[in-house]
C-alpha positions as CSV (number, residue, x, y, z in Angstrom):
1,X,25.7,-18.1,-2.6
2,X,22.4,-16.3,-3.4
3,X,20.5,-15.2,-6.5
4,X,18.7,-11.6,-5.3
5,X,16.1,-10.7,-8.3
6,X,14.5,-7.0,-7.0
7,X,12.0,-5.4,-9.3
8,X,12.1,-1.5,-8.5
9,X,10.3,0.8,-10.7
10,X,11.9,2.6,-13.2
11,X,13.9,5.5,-12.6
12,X,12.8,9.5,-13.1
13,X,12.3,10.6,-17.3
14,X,15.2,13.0,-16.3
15,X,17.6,10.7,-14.9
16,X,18.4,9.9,-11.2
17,X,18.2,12.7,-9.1
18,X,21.7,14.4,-8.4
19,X,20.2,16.3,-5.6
20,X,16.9,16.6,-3.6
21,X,14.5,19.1,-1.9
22,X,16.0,18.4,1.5
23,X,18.9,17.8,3.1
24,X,18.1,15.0,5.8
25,X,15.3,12.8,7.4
26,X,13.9,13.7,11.2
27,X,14.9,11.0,12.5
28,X,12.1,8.2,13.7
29,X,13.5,5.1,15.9
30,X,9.9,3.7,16.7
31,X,6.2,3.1,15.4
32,X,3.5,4.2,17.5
33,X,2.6,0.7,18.5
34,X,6.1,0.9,20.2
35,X,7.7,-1.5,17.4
36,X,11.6,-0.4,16.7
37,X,12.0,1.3,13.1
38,X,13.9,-1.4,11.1
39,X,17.3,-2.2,12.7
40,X,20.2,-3.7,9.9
41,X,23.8,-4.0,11.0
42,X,24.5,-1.1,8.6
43,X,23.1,0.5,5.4
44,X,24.5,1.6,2.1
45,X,22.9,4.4,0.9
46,X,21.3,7.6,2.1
47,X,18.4,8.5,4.0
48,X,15.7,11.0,2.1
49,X,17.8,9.8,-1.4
50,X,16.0,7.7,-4.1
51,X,15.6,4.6,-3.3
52,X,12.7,2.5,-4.7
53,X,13.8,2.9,-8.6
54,X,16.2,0.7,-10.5
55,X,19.2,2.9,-9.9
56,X,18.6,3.3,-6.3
57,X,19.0,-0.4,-5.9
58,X,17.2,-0.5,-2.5
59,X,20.8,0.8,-1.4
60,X,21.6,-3.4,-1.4
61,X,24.9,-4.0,-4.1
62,X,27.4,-3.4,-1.7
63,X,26.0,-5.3,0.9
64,X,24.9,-8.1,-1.3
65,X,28.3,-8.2,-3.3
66,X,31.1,-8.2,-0.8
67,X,29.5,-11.3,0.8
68,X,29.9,-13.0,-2.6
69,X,26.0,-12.9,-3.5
70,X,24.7,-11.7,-6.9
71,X,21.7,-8.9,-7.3
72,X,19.6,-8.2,-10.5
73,X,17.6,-5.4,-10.8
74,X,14.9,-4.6,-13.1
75,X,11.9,-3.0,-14.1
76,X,10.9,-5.0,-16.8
77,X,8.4,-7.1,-14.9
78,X,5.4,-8.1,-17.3
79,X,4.4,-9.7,-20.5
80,X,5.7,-12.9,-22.0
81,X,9.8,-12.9,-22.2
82,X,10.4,-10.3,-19.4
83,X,13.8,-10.1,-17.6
84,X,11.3,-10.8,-14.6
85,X,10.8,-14.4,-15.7
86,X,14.0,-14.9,-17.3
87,X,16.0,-14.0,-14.5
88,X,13.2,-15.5,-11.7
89,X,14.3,-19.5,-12.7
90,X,17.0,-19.7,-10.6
91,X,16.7,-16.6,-8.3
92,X,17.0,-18.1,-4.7
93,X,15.2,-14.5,-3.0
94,X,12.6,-11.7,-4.6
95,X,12.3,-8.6,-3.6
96,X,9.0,-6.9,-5.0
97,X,7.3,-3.2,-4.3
98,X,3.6,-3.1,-3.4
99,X,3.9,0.2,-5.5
100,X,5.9,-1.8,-8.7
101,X,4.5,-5.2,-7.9
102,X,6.2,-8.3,-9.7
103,X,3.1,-10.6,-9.5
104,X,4.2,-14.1,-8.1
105,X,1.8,-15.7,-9.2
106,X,1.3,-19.9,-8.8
107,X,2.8,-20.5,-12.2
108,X,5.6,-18.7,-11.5
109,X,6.7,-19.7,-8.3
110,X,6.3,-23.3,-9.7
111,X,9.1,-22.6,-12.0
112,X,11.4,-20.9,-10.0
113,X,12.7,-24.0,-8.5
114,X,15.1,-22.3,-5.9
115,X,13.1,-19.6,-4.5
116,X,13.0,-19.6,-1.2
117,X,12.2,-16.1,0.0
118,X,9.8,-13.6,-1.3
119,X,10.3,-9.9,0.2
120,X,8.0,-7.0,0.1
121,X,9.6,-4.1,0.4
122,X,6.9,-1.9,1.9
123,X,4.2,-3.6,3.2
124,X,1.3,-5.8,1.7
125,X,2.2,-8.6,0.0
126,X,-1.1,-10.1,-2.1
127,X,1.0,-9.7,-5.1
128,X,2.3,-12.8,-4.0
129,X,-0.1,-16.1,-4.5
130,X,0.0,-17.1,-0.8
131,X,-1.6,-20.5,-1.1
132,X,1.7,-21.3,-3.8
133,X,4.1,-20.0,-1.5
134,X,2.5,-22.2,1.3
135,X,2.8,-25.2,-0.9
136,X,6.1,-24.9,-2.0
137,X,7.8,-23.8,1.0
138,X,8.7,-20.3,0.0
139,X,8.6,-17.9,2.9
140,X,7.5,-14.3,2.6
141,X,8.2,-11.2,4.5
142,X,7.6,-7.9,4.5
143,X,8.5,-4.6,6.3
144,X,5.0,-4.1,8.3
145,X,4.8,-0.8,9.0
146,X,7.6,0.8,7.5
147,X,5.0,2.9,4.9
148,X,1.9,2.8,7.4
149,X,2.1,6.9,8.7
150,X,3.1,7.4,5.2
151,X,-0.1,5.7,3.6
152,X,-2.5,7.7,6.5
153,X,-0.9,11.1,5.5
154,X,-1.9,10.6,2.2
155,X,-5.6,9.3,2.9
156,X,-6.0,12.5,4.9
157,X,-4.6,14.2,1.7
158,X,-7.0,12.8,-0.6
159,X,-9.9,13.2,1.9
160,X,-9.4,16.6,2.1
161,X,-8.7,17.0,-1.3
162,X,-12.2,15.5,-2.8
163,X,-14.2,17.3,0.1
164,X,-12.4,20.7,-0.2
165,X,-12.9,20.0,-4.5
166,X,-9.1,20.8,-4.4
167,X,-7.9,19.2,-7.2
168,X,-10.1,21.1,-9.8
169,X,-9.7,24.5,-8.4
170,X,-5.7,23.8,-8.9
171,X,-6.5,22.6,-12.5
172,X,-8.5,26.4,-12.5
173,X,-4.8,28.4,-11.5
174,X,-2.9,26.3,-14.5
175,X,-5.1,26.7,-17.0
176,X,-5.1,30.7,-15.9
177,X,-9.1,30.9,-14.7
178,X,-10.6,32.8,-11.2
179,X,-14.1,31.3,-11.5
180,X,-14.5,31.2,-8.0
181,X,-18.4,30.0,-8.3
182,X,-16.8,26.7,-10.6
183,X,-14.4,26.3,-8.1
184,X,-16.7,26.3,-4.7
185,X,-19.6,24.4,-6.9
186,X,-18.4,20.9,-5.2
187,X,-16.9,22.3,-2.1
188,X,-18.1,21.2,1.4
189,X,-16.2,21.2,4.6
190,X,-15.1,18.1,6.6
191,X,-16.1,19.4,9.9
192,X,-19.2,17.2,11.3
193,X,-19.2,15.0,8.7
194,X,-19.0,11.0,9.8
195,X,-16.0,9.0,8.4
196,X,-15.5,5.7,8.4
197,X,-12.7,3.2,7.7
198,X,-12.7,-0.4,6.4
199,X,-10.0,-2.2,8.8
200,X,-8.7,-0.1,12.0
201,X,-4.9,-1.7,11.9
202,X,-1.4,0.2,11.9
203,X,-3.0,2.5,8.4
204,X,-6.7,2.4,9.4
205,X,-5.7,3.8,12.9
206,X,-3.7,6.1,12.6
207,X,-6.1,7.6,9.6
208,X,-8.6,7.8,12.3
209,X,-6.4,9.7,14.8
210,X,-5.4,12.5,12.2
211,X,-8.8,13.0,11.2
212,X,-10.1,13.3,14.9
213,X,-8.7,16.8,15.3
214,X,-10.9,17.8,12.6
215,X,-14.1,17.7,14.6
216,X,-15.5,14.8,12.4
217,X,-17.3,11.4,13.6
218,X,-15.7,8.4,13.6
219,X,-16.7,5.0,12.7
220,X,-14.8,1.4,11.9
221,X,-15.1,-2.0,11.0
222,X,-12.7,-4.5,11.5
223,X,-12.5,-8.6,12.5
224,X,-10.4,-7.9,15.4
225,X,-12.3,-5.0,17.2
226,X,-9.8,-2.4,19.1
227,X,-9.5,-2.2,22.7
228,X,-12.3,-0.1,24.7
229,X,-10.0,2.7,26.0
230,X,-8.9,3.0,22.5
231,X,-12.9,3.1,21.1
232,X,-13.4,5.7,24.5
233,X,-10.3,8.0,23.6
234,X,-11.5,8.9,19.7
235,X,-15.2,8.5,20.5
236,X,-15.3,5.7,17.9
237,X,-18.2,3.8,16.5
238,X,-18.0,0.1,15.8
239,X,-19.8,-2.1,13.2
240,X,-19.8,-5.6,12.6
241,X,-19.5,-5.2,8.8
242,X,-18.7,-2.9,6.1
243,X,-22.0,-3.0,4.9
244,X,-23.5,-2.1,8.6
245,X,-21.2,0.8,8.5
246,X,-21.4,3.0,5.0
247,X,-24.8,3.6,5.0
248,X,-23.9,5.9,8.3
249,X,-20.5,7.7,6.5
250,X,-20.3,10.9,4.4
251,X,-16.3,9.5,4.0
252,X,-15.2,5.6,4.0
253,X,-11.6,4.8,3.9
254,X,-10.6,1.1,3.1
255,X,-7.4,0.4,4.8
256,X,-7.8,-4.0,4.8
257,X,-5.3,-5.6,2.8
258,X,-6.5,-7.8,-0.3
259,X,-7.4,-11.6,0.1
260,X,-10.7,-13.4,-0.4
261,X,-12.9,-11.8,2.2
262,X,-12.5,-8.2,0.8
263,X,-11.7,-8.9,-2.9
264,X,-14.7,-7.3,-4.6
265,X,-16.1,-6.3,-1.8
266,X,-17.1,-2.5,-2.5
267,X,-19.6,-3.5,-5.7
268,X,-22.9,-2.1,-6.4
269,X,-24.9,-3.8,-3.9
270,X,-22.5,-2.6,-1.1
271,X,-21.9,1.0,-2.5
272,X,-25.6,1.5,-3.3
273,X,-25.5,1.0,0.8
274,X,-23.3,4.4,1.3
275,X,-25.0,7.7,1.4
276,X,-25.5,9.7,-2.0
277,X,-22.4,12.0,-2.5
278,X,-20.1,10.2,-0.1
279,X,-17.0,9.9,-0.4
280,X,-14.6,6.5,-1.2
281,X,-11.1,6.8,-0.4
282,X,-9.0,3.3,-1.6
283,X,-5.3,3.3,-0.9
284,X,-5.2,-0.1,0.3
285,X,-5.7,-2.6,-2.9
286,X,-8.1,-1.9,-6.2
287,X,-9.0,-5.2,-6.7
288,X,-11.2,-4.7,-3.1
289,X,-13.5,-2.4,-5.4
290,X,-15.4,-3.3,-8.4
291,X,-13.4,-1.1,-10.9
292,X,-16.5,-0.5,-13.3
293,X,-19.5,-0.2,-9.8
294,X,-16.7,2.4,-9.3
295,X,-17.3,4.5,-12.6
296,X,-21.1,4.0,-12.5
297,X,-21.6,5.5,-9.2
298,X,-19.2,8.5,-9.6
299,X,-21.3,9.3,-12.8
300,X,-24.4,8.4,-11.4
301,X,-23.9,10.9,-8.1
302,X,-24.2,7.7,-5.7
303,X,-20.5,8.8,-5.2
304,X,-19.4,12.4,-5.2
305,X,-15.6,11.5,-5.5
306,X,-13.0,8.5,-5.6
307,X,-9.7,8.9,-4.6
308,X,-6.7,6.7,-4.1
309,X,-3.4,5.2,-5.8
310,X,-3.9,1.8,-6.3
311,X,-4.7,-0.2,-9.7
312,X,-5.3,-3.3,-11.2
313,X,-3.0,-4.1,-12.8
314,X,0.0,-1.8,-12.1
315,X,1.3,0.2,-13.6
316,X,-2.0,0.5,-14.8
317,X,-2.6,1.0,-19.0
318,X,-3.4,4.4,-20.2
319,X,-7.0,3.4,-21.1
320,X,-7.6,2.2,-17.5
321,X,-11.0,3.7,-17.1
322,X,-10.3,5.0,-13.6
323,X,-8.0,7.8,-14.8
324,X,-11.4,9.0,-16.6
325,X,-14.3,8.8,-14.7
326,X,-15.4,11.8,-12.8
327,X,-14.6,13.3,-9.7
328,X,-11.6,11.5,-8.8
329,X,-8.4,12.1,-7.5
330,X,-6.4,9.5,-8.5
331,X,-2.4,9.3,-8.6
332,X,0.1,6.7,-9.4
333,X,1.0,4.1,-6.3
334,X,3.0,6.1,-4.4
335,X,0.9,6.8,-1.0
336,X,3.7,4.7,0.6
337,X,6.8,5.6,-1.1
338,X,8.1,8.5,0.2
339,X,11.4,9.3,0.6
340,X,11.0,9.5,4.1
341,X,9.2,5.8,4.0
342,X,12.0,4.4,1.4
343,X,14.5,4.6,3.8
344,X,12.6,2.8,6.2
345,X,11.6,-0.2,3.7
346,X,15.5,-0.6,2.1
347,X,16.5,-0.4,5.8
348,X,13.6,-3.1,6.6
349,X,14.4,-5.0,3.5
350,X,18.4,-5.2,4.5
351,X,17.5,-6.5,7.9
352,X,14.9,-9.3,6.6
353,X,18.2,-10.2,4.6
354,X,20.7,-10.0,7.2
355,X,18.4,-12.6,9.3
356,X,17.6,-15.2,6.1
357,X,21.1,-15.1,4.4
358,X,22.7,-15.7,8.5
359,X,20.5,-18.2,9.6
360,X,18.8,-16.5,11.8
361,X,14.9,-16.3,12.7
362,X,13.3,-13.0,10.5
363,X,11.0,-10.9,13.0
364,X,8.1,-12.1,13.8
365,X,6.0,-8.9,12.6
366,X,7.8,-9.0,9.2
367,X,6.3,-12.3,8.4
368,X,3.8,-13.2,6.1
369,X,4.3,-16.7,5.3
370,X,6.6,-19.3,7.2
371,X,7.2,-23.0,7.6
372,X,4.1,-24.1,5.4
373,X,1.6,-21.3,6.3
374,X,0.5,-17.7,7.5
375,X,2.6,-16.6,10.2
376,X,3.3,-13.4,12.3
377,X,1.6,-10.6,10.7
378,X,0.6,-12.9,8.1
379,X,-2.0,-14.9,10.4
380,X,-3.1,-11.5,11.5
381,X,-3.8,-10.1,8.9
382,X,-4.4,-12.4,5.8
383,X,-6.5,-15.2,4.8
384,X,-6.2,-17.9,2.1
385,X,-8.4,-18.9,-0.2
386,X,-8.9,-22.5,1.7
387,X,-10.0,-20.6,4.3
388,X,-6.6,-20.0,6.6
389,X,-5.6,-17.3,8.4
């Protein structure tokens, strides 16, 4: 029998949620790449309830527990004697959040003797040491594109959001102000303006088709270019690199996932490339930006705004300078945990499950890691730091 160990974030300050805003999900059964929404023999919970916090469970207990199996769940995740590492010695599966990560690192995965199986429940899975997993044969999976619309919609938020100085003229109604002149100081519109993303995958896409309706123009970079009808259909420019693309972009979205080619890749020699007053939009991984080139150029005016939801480390500490620089519109890591995307990753994360604990091959797409080294998305998508992808 198996040791599950999930690490959910912690539940809301008022207790879990007795009711909710709405009464049911529309119902989704495929990804626009034509990829089937995650398909478990059954679920346990659901759909559109709370899912991702510690009560919520990932909707997994029953399941789990009437096939004689044993769960933990926790929030407690960091610092030296968490339940984390307590509990992760002899834990034979972890399931992690992108949004709550538990960081495997190398020294941890060395101790934990029995793991086997490292889930994401979401997608993006740097929060796991890849190289360790490789060497001690732990595979890792996640549920690609479970959260992917989800992430887009909110990089369309933000983008709007810094452009249209939003968030400010909000802040204006609260505190009980009309200063119309404050509010309109910082506001531009998107129309005409040329937006680019860093990566055009499942996120970096379909960002680019929600913006194309707004009139803007659009520009990408990524190693695996897209195919020409795709290029003809949203009129897109390509670039070879990130920094042959930003100095052409009023807006750049970084949609890569993390790994030694983009770690640190937006620093002050690649942002002094963008345009003064663009625009950076960052809900892929903080670690790709320099967090302090970040708070120079927002004060210097090399960057008019910042905008995203993920840290370094998360949760991130209250004196994290991020939630203080200016111009941003910043917001906890929750771009891909929507009620609406929750369902899909428990769902996801249920199937990956079914397939490990039955003997039976995981989906291709959903892995990361396999058999000694990047596989399925994994070798799409990732890099190692020897050089693998």
């Amino acid at each position: 029998m198996a040791k599950v160990l999930c690490v959910l974030y912690d539940d809301p300050v008022d207790g879990y949620p007795t009711s909710y805003a709405r009464d049911s999900l529309p119902p989704i059964e495929r990804y626009p790449n034509g990829q089937t929404t995650p398909t478990p023999s059954g679920i346990d919970f659901t759909p559109g309830h709370l899912l991702g916090s510690v009560s919520g469970e990932l909707g997994l207990r029953r399941f789990l527990e009437e096939r004689g199996h044993t769960l933990v769940v926790t929030s407690d995740k960091d610092g030296d004697g968490s339940e984390f590492d307590r509990e992760l010695v002899d834990a034979d599966v972890v399931i992690s959040q992108p949004f709550w990560p538990a960081y495997l690192t190398a020294e941890r995965i060395a101790k934990a003797e029995k793991l086997k199986l490292a889930i994401t429940a979401g997608i993006g899975s740097d929060h796991v040491d890849l190289d360790a997993a490789i060497e001690h044969g732990v595979t890792v999976a996640e549920v690609t594109y479970c959260n992917s619309i989800s992430v887009a919609e909110h990089v369309v938020m933000m983008t709007l959001s810094l452009v249209r100085n939003y968030l400010p003229s909000y802040r204006t109604v609260l505190d009980g102000g009309w200063n119309i002149a404050d509010c309109v100081a910082r506001s531009y519109d998107l129309e005409a303006m040329h937006v680019g993303t860093v990566a055009a995958g499942r996120i970096g896409l379909a960002v680019l088709r929600r913006l194309a309706p707004f009139d803007v123009a659009l520009h990408y970079t990524d190693r695996h270019r897209l195919p020409e009808h795709v290029e003809d259909e949203l009129q897109l420019t390509f670039h070879e690199s990130a920094a042959d693309m930003v100095p052409h972009c009023d807006v750049v979205t970084i949609n890569a996932p993390l790994h030694p080619e983009t770690e640190g890749l937006f620093d002050d020699e690649l942002i002094g490339r963008m345009r003064r007053g663009a625009y950076l939009i960052n809900t892929a991984r903080a670690k790709i930006c320099d967090r302090d080139a970040i708070g120079r150029a927002l004060r210097d005016g090399r960057l008019a705004g910042y905008a995203g939801d993920v840290w370094f480390p998360q949760p991130a500490p209250a004196d994290h300078p991020w939630r203080t620089v200016p111009h941003h519109g910043m917001t906890p890591h929750i771009s891909g945990s929507s009620l609406s995307a929750q369902a899909r990753y428990a769902a996801g994360t249920r199937e990956i499950l079914e397939s490990w604990l039955g003997g039976t091959p995981i989906r291709d797409e959903y892995l990361i890691v396999d058999q000694g080294g990047l596989a399925g998305t994994g070798a799409h998508s990732y890099s190692t730091a020897s050089g693998g992808r």
